[in-house]
C-alpha positions in Angstrom: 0.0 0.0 0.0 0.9 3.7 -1.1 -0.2 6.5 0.7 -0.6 9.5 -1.9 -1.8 13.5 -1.0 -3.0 16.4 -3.6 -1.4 19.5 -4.3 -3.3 21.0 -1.7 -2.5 18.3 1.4 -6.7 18.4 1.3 -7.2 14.9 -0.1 -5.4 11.4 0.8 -5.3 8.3 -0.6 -4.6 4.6 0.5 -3.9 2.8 -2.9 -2.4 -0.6 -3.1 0.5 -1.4 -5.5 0.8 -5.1 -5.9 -0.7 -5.6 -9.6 0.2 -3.6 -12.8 -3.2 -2.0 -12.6 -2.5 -0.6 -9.3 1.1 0.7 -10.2 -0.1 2.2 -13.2 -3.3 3.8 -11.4 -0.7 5.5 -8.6 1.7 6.6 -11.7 -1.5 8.3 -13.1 -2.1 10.4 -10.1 1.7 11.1 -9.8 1.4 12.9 -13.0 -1.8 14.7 -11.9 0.3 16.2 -9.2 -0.4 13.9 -6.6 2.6 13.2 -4.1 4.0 10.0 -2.0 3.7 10.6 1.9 4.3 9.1 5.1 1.6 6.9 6.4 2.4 8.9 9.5 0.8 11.7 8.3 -2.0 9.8 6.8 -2.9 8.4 10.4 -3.0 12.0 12.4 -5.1 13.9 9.2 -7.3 11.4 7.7 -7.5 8.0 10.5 -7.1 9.4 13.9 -9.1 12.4 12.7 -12.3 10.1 12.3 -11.8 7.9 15.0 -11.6 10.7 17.4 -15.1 12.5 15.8 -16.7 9.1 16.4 -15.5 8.7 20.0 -16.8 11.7 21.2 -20.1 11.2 19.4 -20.1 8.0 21.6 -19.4 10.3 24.7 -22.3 13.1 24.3 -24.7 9.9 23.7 -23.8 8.1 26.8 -23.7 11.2 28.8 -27.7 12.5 27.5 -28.5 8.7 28.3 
């Protein structure tokens, strides 16, 4: 797996890379301008991001309950 941002850093992308289809797929958004990035980063903007909005959701329900 690849993890790929836009231009911006707005937008990230998981993207595997273990057939020809794949590889050609992550060279396509290369050329759009895409860019390779840590998974680190991927994690704190895009993973722990959600997980922590659904947590607290959890929270306010238990606590009107």
């Amino acid at each position: 797996m690849k993890t790929l941002k836009n231009k911006k850093g707005t937008k990230f992308v998981r993207v595997p890379n273990r057939k020809n289809v794949e590889i050609q797929g992550i060279k396509e958004l290369l050329e759009k301008g895409w860019s390779f990035c840590p998974k680190s980063e991927w994690k704190e903007k895009v993973r722990d991001k959600e997980s922590a909005a659904k947590k607290e959701g959890v929270k306010k329900k238990n606590k009107k309950g």
